[in-house]
N, C-alpha and C positions, 0 to 999 in steps of 0.2 A: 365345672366349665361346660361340658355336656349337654349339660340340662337348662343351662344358662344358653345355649345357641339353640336348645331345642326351640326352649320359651320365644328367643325371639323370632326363631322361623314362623312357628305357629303363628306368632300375633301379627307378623308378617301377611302371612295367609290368610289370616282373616280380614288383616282390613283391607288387604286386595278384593276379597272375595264381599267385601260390604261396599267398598269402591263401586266395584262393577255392577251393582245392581240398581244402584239409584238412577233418577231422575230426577233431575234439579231445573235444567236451564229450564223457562218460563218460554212457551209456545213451541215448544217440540214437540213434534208431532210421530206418535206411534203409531203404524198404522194396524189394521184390523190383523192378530194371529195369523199367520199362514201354515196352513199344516206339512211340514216337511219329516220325510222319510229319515229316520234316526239309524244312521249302519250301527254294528257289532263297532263297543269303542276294542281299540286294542286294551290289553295287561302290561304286555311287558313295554317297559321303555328304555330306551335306547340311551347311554349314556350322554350327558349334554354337552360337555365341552370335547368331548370323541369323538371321530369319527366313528359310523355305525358299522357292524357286521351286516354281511349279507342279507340276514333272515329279515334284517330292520328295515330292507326299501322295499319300495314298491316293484318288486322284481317281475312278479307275476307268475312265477313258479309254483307248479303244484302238486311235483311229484315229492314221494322219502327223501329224506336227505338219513347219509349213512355215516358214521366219520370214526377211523380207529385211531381209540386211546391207548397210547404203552403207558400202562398202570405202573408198569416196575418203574419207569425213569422216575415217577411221579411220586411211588410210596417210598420207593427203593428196595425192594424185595425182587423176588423173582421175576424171569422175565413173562407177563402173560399180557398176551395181545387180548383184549377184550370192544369187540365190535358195539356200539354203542347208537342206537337208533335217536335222530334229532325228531322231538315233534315236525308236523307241517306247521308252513309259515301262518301267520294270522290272516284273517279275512281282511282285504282291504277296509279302511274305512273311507276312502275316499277315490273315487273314478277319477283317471289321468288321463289324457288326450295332449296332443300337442302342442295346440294353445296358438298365438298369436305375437311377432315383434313390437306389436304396435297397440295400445300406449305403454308407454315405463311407466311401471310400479304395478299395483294391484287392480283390477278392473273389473268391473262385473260384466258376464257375457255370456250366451248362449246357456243359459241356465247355470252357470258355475263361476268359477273366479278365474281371470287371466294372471297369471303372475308371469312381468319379461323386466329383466335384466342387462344391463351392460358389461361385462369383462371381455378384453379383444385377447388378454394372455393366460386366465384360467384353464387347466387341462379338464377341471370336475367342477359342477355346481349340484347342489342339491338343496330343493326345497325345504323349509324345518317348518313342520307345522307342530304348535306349543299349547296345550290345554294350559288355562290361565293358571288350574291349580298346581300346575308342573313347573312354572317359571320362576318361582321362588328357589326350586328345588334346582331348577339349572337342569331340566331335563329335555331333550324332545318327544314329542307325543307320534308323530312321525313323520318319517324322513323320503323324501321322493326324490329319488336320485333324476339328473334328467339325463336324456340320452342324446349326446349331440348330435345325430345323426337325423334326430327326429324335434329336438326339442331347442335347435342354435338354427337362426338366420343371421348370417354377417357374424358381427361380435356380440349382437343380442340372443340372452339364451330367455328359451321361452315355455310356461306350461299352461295349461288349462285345468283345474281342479274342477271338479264338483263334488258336493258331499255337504253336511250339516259342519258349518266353521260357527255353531253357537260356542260362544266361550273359548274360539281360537284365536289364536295370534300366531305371528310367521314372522321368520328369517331367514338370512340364505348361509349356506355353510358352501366357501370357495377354498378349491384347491389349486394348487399352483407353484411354481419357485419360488421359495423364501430365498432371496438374495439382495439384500440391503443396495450393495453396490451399483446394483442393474435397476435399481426401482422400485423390486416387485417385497413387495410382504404379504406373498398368499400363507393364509394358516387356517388349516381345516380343522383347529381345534377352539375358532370362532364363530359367533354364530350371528352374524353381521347385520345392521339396519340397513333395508332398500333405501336408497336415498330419496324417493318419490313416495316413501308412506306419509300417508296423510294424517299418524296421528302415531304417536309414543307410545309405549305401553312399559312401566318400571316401575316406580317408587310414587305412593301416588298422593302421598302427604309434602308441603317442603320442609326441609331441612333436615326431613327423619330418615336415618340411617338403613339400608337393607339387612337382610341376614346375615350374622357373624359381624354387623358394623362395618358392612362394606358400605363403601361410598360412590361403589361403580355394582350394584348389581344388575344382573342380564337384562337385559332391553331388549325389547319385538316388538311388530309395529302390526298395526288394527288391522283386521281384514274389511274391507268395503260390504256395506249390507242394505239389502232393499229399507229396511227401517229405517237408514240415516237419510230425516229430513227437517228441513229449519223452513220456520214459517217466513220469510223476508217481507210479508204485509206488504208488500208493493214499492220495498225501499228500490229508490236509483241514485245515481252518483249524485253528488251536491255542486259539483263543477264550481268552487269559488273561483271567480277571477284571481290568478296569481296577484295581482297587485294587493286584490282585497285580502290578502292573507295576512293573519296573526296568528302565530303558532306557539304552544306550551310545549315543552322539550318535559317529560312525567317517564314515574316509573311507575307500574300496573305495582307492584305489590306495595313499593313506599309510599304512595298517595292513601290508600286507606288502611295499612296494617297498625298502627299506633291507634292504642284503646280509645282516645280522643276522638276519634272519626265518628265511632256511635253506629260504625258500617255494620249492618245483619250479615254482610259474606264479606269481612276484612281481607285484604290484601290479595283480591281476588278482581278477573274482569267485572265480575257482576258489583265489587264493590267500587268500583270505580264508577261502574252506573249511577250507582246513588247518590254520587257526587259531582254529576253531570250539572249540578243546578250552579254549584259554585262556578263553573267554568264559563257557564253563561252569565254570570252576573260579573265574571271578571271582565267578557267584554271578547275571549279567543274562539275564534271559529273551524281551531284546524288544532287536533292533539298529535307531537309527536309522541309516538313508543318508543324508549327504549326497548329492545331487542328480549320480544315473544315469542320468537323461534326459540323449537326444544332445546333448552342447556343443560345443563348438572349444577345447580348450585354449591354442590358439594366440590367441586372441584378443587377451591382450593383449600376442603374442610380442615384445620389445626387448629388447638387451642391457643387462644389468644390471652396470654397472662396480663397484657395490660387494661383490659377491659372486662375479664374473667371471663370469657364469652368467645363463638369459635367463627374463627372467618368463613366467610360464605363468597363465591362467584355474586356476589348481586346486582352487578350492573347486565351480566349475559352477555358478553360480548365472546362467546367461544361456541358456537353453533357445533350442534351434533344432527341435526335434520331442519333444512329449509322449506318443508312442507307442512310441520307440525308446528302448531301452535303451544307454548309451554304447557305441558299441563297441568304444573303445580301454580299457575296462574289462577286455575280455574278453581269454583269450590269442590264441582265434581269431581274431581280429582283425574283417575284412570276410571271413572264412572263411565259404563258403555264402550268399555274394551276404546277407553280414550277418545273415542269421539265426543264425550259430553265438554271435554275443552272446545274444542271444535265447534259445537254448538255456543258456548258464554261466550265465544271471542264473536261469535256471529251476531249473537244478544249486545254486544258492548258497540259492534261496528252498530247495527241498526238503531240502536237506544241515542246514539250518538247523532247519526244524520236528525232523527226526528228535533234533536236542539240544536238544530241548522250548524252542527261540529263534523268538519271531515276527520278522519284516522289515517296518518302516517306512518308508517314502521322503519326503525330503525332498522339495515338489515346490513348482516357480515360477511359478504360474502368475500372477503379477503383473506381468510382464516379457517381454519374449525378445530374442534377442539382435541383433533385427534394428536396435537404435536408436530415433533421431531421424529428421530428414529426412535428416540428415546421415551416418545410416547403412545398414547394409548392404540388402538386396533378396532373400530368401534362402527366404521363402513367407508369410508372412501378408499380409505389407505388399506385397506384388505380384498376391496373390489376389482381397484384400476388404478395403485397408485402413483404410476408413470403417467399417469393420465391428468388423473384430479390433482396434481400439486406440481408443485415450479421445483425440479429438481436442478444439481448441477452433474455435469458429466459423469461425476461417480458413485452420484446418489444423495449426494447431499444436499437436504432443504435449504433451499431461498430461505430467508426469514425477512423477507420486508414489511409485516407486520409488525412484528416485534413481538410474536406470539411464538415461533418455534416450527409455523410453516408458512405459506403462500397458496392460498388456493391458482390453481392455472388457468385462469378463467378467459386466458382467448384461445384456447383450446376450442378448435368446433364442437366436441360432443362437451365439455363443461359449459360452453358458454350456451351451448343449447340449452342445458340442464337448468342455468341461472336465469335464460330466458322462459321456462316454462314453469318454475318455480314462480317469478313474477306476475306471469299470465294466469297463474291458482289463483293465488289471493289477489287480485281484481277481479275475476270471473265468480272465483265460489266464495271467496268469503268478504269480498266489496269493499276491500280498503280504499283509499282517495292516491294514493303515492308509497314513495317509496325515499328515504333518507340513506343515501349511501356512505359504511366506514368506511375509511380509509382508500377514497373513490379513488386516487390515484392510481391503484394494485391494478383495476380495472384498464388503465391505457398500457399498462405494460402486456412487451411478450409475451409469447407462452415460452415455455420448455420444446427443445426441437423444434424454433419457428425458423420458418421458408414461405417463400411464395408459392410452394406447390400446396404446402400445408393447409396455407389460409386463401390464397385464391384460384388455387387449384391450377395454376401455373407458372411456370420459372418467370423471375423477374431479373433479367441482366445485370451485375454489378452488386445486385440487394447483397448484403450479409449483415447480418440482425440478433445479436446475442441475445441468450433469454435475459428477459426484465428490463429489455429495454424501453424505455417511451413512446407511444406510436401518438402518430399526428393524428391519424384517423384508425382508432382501435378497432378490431372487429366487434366486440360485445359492447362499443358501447353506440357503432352503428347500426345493431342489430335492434337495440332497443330502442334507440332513437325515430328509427323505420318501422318499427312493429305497428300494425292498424290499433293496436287494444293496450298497448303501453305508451305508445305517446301522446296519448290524449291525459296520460295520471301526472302527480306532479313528481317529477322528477330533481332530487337534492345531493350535490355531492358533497362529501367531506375530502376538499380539493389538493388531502398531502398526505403522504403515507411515511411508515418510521425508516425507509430505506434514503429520504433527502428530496424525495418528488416531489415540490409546492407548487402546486400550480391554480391556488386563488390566481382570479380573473384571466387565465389560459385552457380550464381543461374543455376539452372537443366536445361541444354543446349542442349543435344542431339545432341551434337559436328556441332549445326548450328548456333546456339543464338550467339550473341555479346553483349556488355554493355556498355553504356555512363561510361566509365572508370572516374569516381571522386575522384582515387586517384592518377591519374596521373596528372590532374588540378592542384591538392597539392602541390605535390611533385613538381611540373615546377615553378608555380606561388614562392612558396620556396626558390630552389636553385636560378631564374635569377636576384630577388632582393634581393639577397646578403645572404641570412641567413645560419650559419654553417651547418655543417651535413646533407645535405642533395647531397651530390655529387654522393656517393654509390644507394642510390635512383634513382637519375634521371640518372643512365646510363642505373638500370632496365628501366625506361619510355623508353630511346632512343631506347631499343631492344624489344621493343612489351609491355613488363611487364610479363618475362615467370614466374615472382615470383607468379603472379595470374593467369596466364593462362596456363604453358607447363605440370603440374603436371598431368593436370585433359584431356591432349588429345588436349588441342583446339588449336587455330594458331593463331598469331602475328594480324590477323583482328578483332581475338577475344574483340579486343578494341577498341573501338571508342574516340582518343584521343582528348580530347578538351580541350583549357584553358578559354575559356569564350561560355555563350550561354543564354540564353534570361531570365534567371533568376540569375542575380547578374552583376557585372560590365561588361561592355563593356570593350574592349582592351584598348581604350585611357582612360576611367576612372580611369582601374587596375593599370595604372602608372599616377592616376591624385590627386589622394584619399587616403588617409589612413580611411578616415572612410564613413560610406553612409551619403547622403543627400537626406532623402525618406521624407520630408516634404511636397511635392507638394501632398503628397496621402492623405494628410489630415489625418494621424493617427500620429501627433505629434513625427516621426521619430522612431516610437516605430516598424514600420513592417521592414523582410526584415532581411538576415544573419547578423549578429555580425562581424563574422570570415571573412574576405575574402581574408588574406595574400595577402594584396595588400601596393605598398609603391607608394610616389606620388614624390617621386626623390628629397625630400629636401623643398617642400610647395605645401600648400593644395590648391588646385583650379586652376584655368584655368589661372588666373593673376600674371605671378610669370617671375621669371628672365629667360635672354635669358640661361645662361647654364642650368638651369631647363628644360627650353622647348629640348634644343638639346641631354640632357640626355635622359628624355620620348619617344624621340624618336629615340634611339637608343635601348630603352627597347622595343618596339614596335614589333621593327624589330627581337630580338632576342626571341622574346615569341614566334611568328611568325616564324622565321625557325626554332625553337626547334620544332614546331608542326612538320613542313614538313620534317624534316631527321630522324623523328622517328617512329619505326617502326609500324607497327597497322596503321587502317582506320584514316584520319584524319578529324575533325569538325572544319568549321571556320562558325561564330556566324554573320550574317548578319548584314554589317553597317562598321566590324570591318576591310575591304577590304579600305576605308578612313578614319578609326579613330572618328566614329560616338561616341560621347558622352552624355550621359542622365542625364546629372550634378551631377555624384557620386550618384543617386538613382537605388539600386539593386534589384529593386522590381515594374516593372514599371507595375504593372498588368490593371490598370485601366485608364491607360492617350489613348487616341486617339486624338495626338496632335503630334507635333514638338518632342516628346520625346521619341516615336519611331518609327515616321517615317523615314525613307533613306530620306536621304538629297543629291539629287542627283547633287544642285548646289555645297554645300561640296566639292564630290567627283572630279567636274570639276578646285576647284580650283586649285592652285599652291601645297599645303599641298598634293594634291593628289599624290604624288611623292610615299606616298605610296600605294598608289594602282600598280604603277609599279612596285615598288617592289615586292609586296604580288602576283601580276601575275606571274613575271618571277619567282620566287621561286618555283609556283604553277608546273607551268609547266614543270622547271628543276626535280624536283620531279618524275613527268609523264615520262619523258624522260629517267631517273635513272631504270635500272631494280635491281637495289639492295636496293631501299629506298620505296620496297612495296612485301617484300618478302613472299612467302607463310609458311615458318618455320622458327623459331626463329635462329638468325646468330649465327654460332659458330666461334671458332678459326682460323679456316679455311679459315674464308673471314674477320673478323672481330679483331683488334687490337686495344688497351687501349693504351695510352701515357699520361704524364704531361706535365711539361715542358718541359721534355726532354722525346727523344722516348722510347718507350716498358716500362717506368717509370711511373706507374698514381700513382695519391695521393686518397687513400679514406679515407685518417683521417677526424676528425670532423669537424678540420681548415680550408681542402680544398676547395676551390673557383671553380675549375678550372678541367673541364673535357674534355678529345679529343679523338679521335679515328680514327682510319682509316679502308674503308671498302670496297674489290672489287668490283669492277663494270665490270658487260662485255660488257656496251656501253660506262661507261668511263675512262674504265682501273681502278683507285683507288681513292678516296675520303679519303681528310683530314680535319676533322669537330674539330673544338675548341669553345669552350664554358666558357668566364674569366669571373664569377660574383663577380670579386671583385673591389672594389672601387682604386688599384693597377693596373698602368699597366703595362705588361709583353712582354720578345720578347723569344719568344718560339722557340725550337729546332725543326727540321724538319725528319720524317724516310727519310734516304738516301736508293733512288732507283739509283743503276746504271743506266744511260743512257737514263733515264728520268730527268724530270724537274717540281716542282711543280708550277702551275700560280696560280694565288689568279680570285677567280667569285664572293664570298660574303665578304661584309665586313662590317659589320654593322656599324663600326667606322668610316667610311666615309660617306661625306652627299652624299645626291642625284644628280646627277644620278650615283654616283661613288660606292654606295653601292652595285650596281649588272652589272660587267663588260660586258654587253650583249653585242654578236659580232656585233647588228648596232649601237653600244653608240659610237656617233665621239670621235675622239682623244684618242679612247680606247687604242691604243698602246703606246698613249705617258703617260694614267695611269699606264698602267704595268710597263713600263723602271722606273717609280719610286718607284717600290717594287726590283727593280733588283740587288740593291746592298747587299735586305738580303737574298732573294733568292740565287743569288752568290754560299752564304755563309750556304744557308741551316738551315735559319734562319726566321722570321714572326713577326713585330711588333704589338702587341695585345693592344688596348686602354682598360682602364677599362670600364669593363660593355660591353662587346663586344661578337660578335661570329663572326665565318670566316669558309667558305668554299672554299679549293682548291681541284683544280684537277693536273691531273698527264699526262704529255704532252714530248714527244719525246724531249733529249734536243740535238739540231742540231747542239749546240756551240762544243758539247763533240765529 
């Protein structure tokens, strides 16, 4: 067994140390050697999860040290005092000075490195500076105690290093009252991430296990260096007009990890570059990420018997630092002491604007992945944890996550923290936005909130329990006012797992948007067949001004989606009536109940040929209900060829086939709709009236049923249409039958035009979207000509149809 943890420390070791010396990312720039002074490294080092002895800091002592041994107590023999001379301490390897409050985290200055911190209840902090090849081994290489009297302004403690950090990394080790009840879990037998490092330093393959098969080994975070530089070519923001937004909800490793992709650096950013072309030919101009902030994928490492195979965190939603970019995203791994992630995420933003795509990040700050009390110690919650998380009186975590904590994010010093975390990645690594979890956490209280807390003076009457709802939050007027955040786009996920829904309520500052999840509802509703909900989805088709025109905001104010990485995929929603979340190993118990999904007449993937040609005619109409309505539109990665997860709506933990892009899928013949899903895309784009900046009125906008200026909103009705000026395509007539009936519809009569049919879901492919190079496209029209004629539209059920309105030459 021995020999067996020796082997994998070593091979540990090494692919660390082959990690760190590559260079991969494409236009990184090294610049010319600089020759620096190399101190005396120390010998001895200091044990890692220990606090150090004396001899271990930087004390600056340099006389004998003496120290008597009773040998008797020791052997058990006689009693003889023997005086015993300590070597002197080692030569510094690194000059300390006092250093600076100001900026948090790591900083280059004055020839050296600034390292300042937060703790307001710490009694000791000391610096851990970590030689790469000691991190394996869980050692420090040394330890620089600071001296408050010299090295604390405020609650900021603070140093100045200089010295040679080739091959260093750094933590902080904090002392303090372990007292659960009171807040605090200082343990100096930790050795903590700054929460302002700009880059991870761990495990640097994914999936692959640390020394002894640990799934939590030591983490330290990069020291900042004149060498870290990225070429940015002259990139600047792409500023899409919110309206003009089409966005793809993707995960950076599932998009190209399945051998089909053909990716040279799979399941990486750089492999996601390479597949930049797809995404331009689908027609989106804005990617959102899932959540590239550093995680542990391992976290929820156990084997999984039902799949043979071991679960993994892979969606990332449990943040361990908001300033690092994952690394195992990256191919460089922990290459360049973790900046070469740093660098591919920089490659992926740049490579991205150049195919006019902005980058969103999905980000957590509602959470992190430290737990409960019951869990892990890893940097907030050992730093300042009365601070960073939403306790209750006697200690115990909020969980309005549903993760096991609450980050306290209207905390002035957290919410600074989230505000400057934000301000990084706009600034240095040029994202377009920001997609907020569980944005509700964000209007709640903090822990200990007053009016003295947050506006710095008593407010008569106020009493305000922690987590409660604020009208006007502080973090999220803080970001709402920022000169350099409110110009990004700003998205909340508008409900959190403590009951907080607030689609078309949360405090916007006429900039914010929302993952609109009652338009999901209401769509998934009306297209498979269910009554009453007609009057509803023609709100959806017009922005949703029932939740959005009251309060000021605009038709973008919504981000319409009907599917996205948490519940069914688009071919599921028509494949399923109920989930199949058993591959997760929790006995089908995880995972929504609810997901107004119908599977066309039988469950599963095996079912008759009219089954399959229905599914996919619901496909197609879920799908342009998205694109002709009004507000930002969301399409859910995979769902571009009908990616399927076998009816499990909860794939959080597979790093397999289940959600990976199945890129040979998309090649097959079934890809038909991917044709379609593009030409819709872009007919969309091309539309200046199906991305309007104000809600349509009368003016441009008409209602019909079967017959024109007639719509039906009783409860019965199936069947919605409308017609809407265009001033690139003269007028638009959209029909929408969810009934199981099919119908031949009246047409408005325009003198001296002529309507042609461009969508028609009721035909198969490639007739479904009449695009002007489809051959023989004129001899499909002549077969709609005799109701046209007549000013008339044959509607199959289950159908939608899009025409236009065309000069008629006959007349």
């Amino acid at each position: 067994m021995e020999s067996r943890q020796f082997l994998q420390t070593q091979r540990f070791i090494n692919h660390i140390a082959h990690m760190l010396h590559s260079s991969l990312v494409p236009n990184y720039r090294a610049p010319k050697f600089i020759a620096k002074k190399h101190l005396q490294r120390r010998k001895n080092q200091s044990n890692f999860g220990l606090p150090s002895d004396s001899s271990s800091h930087n004390t600056g002592t340099t006389g004998k040290r003496c120290a008597i041994s009773n040998s008797a107590s020791e052997r058990g023999d006689v009693d003889t005092a023997v005086v015993v001379e300590k070597p002197p301490p080692k030569p510094r390897f690194f000059k300390v000075f006092p250093g600076r409050p100001a900026p948090f985290g790591a900083t280059l200055r004055d020839g050296g490195v600034n390292f300042a911190v937060y703790s307001s209840n710490a009694t000791s902090i000391s610096l851990c500076l970590i030689k790469l090849r000691d991190l394996p081994e869980k050692r420090v290489t040394e330890e620089i105690a600071l001296n408050p009297l010299i090295n604390k302004t405020g609650d900021v403690w603070h140093v100045l290093v200089k010295g040679d950090f080739e091959d260093v990394v750094y933590g902080y080790r904090i002392n303090g009252n372990f007292s659960p009840e009171d807040g605090f879990y200082f343990d100096s037998s930790k050795i903590l991430i700054d929460p302002y490092a700009k880059a991870v330093v761990s495990r640097g393959e994914y999936g692959a296990l640390g020394p002894d098969e640990d799934c939590w080994p030591q983490m330290a975070c990069s020291v900042p260096s004149i060498k870290d530089e990225f070429d940015w070519e002259g990139d600047l923001p792409l500023k899409h007009p919110q309206k003009d937004q089409i966005i793809y909800e993707m995960h950076v490793r599932g998009f190209t990890r399945h051998e089909s992709s053909n990716a040279k650096f799979p399941g990486t950013y750089r492999g996601l570059v390479e597949k930049l072309e797809h995404l331009k030919k689908l027609g989106v101009n804005c990617i959102e990420l899932m959540p590239c902030h550093e995680f542990n994928e391992l976290e929820y490492y156990s084997y999984n018997s039902v799949l043979g195979d071991y679960k993994m965190n892979f969606w990332g939603y449990s943040t361990i630092n908001y300033f690092s970019p994952m690394a195992r995203y990256s191919y460089a791994g922990i290459g360049n002491y973790g900046l070469g992630a740093v660098n591919e995420f920089k490659y992926l933003v740049r490579e991205a604007h150049k195919q006019g795509i902005e980058v969103i990040m999905d980000v957590v700050f509602n959470h992190t992945a430290e737990g409960n009390e019951k869990g892990l110690t890893l940097s907030f919650k050992g730093i300042e944890n009365s601070v960073f998380y939403m306790l209750a009186p006697k200690g115990e975590f909020y969980n309005y996550s549903g993760c096991g904590n609450t980050f306290n994010c209207n905390h002035p010093i957290v919410r600074q923290f989230i505000l400057d975390s934000l301000r990084y990645w706009v600034t240095e690594m040029h994202v377009d936005g920001f997609r907020f979890d569980l944005a509700s956490i964000l209007t709640r209280s903090s822990s200990l909130w007053d009016a003295v807390n947050v506006y710095g003076t008593a407010v008569e009457g106020q009493t305000v329990t922690t987590g409660t709802p604020l009208s006007c939050p502080p973090l999220i007027e803080m970001i709402s006012n920022d000169p350099i955040l409110r110009g990004v786009k700003l998205i909340a996920e508008a409900w959190d797992c403590g009951g907080l829904y607030q689609v078309g309520n949360f405090p916007h500052w006429g900039i914010w948007s929302e993952w609109n999840g009652k338009y999901r509802d209401v769509v998934r509703q009306f297209i498979k067949g269910t009554d009453g909900f007609s009057g509803a989805l023609a709100e959806c088709l017009c922005g949703s001004p029932n939740l959005y025109q009251e309060g000021g905001r605009k038709p973008w104010s919504s981000i319409n989606f009907i599917c996205a990485h948490d519940g069914f995929t688009l071919a599921d929603l028509v494949t399923y009536n109920n989930k199949h979340n058993l591959s997760n190993g929790e006995d089908n118990k995880d995972g929504e109940n609810h997901n107004n999904s119908w599977n066309c007449g039988q469950e599963g993937e095996f079912v008759r040929i009219s089954v399959k040609k229905l599914r996919s005619r619901q496909m197609r109409n879920f799908f342009l209900c998205l694109m002709v309505s009004q507000g930002v539109p969301m399409i859910y990665m995979g769902d571009e060829y009908g990616h399927t997860k076998g009816g499990n709506n909860n794939s959080y933990c597979h790093d397999n086939f289940i959600n990976y892009f199945r890129w040979d899928k998309m090649e097959e013949a079934s890809s038909d709709f991917f044709r379609f899903c593009s030409l819709v895309v872009n007919f969309r784009r091309e539309c200046e009236s199906l991305g309007l900046n104000e809600f349509p009125t009368a003016e441009r906008l008409e209602w019909h049923g079967h017959v024109p200026g007639v719509p039906d909103w009783s409860d019965t009705s199936r069947f919605v249409a409308f017609t809407l000026m265009d001033s690139v395509k003269r007028e638009l007539y959209i029909a929408f039958n969810a009934s199981h009936v099919a119908v031949v519809v009246a047409l408005p009569e325009r003198p001296g035009y002529r309507w042609e049919p461009l969508v028609d879901t009721g035909k198969p492919a490639p007739y479904d979207f009449l695009s002007d190079d489809l051959p023989q496209r004129e001899t499909a029209v002549q077969q709609y000509a005799h109701f046209l004629d007549n000013n008339l539209y044959p509607m199959l059920s289950y159908s939608s149809i899009v025409l236009t309105l065309s000069h008629d030459l006959t007349s």
